[in-house]
ZAGU-314437 format. One record per atom (N, C-alpha, C): atom name; residue number from 1; residue in one letter; x, y, z. Coordinates in nm, 4 decimals, decimal comma. Layout:
<sites>
+------+------+------+----------+----------+----------+
: name : resi : resn :     east :    north :       up :
+------+------+------+----------+----------+----------+
:   CA :  NUM :    A :        X :        Y :        Z :
...
+------+------+------+----------+----------+----------+
</sites>
This chain:
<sites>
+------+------+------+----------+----------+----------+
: name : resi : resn :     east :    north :       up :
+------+------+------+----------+----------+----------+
:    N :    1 :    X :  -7,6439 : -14,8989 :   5,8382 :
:   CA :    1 :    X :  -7,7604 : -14,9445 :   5,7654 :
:    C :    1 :    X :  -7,8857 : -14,8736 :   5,8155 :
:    N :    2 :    X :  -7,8562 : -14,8345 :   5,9339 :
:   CA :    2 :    X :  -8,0040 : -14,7430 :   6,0204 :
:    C :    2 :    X :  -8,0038 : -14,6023 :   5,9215 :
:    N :    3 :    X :  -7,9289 : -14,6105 :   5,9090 :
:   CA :    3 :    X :  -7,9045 : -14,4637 :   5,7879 :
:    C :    3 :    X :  -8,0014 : -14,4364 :   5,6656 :
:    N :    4 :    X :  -7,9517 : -14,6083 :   5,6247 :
:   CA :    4 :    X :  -8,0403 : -14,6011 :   5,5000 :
:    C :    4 :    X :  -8,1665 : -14,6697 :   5,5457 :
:    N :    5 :    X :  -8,1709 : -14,6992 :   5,6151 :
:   CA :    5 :    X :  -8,3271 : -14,7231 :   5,6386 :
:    C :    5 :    X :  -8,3964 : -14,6867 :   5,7043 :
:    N :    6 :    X :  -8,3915 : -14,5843 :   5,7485 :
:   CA :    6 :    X :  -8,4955 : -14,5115 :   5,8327 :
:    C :    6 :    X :  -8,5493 : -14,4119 :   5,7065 :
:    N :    7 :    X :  -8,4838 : -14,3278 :   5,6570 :
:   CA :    7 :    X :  -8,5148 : -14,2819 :   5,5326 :
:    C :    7 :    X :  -8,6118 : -14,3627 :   5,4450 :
:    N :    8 :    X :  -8,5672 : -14,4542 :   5,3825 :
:   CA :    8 :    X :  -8,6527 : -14,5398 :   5,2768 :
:    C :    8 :    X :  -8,8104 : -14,5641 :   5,3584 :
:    N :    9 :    X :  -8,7938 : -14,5969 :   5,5217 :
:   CA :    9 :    X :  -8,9542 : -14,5978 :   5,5455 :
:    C :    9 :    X :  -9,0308 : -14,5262 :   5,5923 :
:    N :   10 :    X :  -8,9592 : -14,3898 :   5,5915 :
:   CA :   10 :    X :  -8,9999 : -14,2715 :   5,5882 :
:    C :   10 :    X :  -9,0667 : -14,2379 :   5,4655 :
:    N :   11 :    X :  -9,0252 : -14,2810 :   5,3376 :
:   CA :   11 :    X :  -9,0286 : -14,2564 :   5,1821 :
:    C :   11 :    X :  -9,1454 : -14,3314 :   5,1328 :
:    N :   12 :    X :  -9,1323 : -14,4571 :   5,2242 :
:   CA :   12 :    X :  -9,2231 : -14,5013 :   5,1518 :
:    C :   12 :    X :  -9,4069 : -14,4607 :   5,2134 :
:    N :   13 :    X :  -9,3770 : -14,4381 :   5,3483 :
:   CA :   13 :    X :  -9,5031 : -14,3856 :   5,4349 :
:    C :   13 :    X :  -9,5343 : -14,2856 :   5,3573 :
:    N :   14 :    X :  -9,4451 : -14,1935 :   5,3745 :
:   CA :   14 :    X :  -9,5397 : -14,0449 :   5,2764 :
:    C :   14 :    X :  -9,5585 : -14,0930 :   5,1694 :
:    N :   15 :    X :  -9,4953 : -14,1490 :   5,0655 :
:   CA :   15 :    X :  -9,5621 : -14,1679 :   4,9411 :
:    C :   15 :    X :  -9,7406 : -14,2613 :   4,9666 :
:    N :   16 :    X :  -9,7340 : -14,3458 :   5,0390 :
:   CA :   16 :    X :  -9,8652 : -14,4096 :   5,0408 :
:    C :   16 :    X :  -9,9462 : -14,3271 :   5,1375 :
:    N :   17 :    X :  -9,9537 : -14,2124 :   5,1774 :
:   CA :   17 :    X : -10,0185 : -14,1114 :   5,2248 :
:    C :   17 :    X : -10,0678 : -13,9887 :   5,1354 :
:    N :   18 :    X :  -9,9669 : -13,9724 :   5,0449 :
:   CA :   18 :    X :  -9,9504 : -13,9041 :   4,9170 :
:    C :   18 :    X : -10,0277 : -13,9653 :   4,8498 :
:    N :   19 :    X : -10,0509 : -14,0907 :   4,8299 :
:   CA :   19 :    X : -10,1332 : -14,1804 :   4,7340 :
:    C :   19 :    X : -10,2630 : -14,1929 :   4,7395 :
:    N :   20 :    X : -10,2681 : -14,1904 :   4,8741 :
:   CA :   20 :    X : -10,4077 : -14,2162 :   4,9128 :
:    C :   20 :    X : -10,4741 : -14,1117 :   4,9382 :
:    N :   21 :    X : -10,4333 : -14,0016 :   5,0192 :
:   CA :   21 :    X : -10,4953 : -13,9063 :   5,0807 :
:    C :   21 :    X : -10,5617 : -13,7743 :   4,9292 :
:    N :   22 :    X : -10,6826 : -13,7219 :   4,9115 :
:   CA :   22 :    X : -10,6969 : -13,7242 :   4,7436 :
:    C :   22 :    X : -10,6272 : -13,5313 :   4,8224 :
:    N :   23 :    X : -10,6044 : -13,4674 :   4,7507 :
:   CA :   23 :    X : -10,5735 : -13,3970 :   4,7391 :
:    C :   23 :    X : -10,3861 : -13,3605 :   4,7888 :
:    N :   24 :    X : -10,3453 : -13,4321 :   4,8820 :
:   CA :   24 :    X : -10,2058 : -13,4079 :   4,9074 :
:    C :   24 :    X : -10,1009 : -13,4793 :   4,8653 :
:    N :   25 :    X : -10,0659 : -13,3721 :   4,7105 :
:   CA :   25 :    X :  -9,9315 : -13,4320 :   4,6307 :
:    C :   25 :    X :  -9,7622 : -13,4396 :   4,7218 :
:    N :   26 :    X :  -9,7996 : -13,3290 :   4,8155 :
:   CA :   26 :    X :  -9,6555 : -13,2333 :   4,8394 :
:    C :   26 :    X :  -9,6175 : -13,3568 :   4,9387 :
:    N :   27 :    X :  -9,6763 : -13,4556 :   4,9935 :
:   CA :   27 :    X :  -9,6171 : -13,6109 :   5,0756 :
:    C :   27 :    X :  -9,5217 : -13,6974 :   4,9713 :
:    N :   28 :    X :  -9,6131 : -13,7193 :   4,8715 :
:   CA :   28 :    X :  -9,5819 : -13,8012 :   4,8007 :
:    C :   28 :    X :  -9,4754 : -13,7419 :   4,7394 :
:    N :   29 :    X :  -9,4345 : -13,6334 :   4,7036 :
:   CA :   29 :    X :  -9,3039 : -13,5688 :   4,6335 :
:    C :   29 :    X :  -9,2215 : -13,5826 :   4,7277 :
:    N :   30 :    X :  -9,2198 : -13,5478 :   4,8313 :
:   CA :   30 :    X :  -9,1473 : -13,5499 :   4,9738 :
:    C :   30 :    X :  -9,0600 : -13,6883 :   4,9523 :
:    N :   31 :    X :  -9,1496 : -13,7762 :   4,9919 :
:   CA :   31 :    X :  -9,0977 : -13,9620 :   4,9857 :
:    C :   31 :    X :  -9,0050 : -13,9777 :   4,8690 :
:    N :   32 :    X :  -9,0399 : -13,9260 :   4,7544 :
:   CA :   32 :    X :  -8,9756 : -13,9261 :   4,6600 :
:    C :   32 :    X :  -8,8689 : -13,8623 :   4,6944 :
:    N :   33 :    X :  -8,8315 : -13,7467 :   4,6935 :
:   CA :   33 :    X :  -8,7109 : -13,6766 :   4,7218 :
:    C :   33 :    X :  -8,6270 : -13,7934 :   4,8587 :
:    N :   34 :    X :  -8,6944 : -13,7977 :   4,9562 :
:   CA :   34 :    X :  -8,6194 : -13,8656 :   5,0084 :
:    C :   34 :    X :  -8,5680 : -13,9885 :   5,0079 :
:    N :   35 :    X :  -8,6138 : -14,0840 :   4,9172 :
:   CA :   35 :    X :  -8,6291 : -14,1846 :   4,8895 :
:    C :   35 :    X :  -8,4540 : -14,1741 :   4,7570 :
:    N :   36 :    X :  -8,4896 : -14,0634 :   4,6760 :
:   CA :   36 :    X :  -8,3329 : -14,0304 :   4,5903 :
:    C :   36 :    X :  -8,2131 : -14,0247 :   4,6917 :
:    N :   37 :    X :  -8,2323 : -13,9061 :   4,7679 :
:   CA :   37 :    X :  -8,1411 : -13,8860 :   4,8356 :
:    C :   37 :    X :  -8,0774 : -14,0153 :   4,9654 :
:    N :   38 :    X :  -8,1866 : -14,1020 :   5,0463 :
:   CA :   38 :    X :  -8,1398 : -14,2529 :   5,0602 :
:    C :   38 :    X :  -8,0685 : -14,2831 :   4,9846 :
:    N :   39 :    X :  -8,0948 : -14,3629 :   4,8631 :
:   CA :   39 :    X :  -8,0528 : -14,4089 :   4,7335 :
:    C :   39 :    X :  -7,8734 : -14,3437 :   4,7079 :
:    N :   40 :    X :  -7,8806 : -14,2187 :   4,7263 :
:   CA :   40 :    X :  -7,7410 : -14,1693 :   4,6591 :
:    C :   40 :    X :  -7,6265 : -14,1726 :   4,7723 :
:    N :   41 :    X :  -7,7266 : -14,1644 :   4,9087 :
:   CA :   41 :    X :  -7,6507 : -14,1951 :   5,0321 :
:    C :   41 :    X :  -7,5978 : -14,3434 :   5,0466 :
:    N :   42 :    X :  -7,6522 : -14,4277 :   5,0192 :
:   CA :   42 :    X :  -7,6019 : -14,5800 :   5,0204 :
:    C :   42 :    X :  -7,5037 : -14,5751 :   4,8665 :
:    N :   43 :    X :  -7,5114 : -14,5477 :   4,7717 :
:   CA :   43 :    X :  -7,4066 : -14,5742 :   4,6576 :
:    C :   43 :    X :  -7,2965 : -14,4615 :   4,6892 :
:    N :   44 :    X :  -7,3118 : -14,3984 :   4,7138 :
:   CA :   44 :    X :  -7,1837 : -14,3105 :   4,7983 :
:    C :   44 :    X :  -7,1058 : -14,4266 :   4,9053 :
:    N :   45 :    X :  -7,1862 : -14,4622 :   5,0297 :
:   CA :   45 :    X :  -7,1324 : -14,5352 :   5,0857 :
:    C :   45 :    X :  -7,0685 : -14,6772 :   5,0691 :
:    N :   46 :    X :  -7,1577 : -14,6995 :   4,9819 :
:   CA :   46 :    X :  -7,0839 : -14,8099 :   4,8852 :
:    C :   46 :    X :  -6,9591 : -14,8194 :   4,8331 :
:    N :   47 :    X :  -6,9349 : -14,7410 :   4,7463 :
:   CA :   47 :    X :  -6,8437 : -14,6765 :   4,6667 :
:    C :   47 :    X :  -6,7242 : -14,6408 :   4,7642 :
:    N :   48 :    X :  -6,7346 : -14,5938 :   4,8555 :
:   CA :   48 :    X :  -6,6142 : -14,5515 :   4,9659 :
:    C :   48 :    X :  -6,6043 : -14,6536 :   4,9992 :
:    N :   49 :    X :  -6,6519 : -14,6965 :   5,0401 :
:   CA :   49 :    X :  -6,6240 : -14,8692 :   5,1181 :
:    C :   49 :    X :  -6,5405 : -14,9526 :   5,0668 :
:    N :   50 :    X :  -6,5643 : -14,9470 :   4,9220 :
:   CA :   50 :    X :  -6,5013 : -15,0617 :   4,8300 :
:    C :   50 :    X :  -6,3652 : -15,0181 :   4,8041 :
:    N :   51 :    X :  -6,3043 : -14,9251 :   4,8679 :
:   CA :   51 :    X :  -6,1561 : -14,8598 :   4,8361 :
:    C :   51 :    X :  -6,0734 : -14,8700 :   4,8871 :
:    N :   52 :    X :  -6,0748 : -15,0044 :   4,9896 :
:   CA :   52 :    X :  -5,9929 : -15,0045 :   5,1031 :
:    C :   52 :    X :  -5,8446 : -15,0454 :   5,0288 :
:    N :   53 :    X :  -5,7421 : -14,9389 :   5,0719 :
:   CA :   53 :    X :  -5,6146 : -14,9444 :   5,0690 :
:    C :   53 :    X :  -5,5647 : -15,1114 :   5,1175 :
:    N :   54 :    X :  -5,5145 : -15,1944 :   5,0052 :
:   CA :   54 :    X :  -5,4126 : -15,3071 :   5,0927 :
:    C :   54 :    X :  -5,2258 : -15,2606 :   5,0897 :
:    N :   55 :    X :  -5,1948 : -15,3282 :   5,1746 :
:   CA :   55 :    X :  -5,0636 : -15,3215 :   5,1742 :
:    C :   55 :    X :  -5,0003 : -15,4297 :   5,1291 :
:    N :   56 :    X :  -4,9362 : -15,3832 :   5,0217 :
:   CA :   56 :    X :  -4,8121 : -15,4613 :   4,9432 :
:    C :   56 :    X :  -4,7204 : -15,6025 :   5,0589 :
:    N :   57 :    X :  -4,7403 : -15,6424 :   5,0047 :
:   CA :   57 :    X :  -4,6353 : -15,7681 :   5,0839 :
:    C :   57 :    X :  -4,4938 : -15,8177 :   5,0421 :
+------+------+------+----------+----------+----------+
</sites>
């Protein structure tokens, strides 16, 4: 879970630095990008997770 969340508040800092600060877009795109790539990292992990092999009885 440190995985996905160190990312996301990484994402969300630059974006509200991006937001605020008047001239610097390239933060706020940043957060964004990383903020997807979080996102696709947890439904990946998701998705594997949910596949666990049972054994027949």
């Amino acid at each position: 879970m440190t995985l996905f969340l160190t990312p996301v508040i990484a994402a969300i800092v630059l974006g509200i630095i991006g937001a605020v600060v008047e001239g610097l877009f390239y933060p706020l795109t940043i957060g964004i990008v990383v903020l997807v790539a979080a996102l696709v990292h947890l439904g990946m992990h998701l998705r594997r997770s949910g596949r666990r092999s049972r054994a027949l009885r």
